[in-house]
C-alpha positions in Angstrom: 98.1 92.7 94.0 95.5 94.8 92.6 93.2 93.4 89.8 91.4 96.6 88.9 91.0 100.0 90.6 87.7 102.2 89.9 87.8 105.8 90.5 84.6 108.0 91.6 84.5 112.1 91.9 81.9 112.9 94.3 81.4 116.5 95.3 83.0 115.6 98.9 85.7 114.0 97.1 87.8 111.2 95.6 86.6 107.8 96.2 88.3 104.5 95.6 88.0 100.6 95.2 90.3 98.6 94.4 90.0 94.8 93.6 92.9 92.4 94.3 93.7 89.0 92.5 92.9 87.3 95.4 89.3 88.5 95.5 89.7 91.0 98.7 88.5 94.7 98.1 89.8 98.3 99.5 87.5 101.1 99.3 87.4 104.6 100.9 88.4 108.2 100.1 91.3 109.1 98.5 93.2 112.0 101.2 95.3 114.1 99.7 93.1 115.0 96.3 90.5 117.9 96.1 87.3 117.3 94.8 87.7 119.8 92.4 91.4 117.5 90.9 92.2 116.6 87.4 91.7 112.9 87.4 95.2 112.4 86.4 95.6 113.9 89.6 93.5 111.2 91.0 95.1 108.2 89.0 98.6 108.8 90.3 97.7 109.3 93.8 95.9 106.1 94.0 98.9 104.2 92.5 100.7 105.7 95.3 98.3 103.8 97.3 98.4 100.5 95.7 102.4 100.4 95.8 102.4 102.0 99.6 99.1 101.3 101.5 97.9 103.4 103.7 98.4 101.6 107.6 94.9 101.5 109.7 95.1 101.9 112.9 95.6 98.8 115.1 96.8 96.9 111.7 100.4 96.1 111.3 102.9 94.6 108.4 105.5 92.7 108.4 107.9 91.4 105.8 109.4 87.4 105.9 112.9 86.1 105.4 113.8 82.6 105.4 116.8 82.5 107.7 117.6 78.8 107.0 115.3 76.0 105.3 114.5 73.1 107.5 116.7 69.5 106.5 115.3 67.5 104.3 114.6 64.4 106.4 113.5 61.7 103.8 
């Protein structure tokens, strides 16, 4: 979960941080936004990227259900 999200034009480009709760950080370029982009333009794509993440290569995901909770042997 994201705790705050900077935004930097640079004449190559969009850059990004963003700073979770849990003290991690993610920081690159933002692909898909010109350099020349209204910052509007900037603000939604990253959001995009906070809801979605991007997947690095080699990395993977995975999402948990608890199929049945273990007895309660006390």
């Amino acid at each position: 979960m994201p705790k705050s999200i900077v935004l930097l034009a640079t004449p190559e480009g969009w850059r990004h941080s963003v700073l979770t709760r849990e003290g991690g950080t993610l920081c690159g370029r933002l692909t898909g936004v010109p350099a020349d982009a209204d910052p509007a333009e900037a603000q939604a794509a990253v959001a995009a990227m906070v809801v979605d993440p991007p997947r690095e290569p080699g990395s993977w995901t995975a999402q948990v259900t608890v199929a049945a909770t273990p007895p309660n042997n006390a």
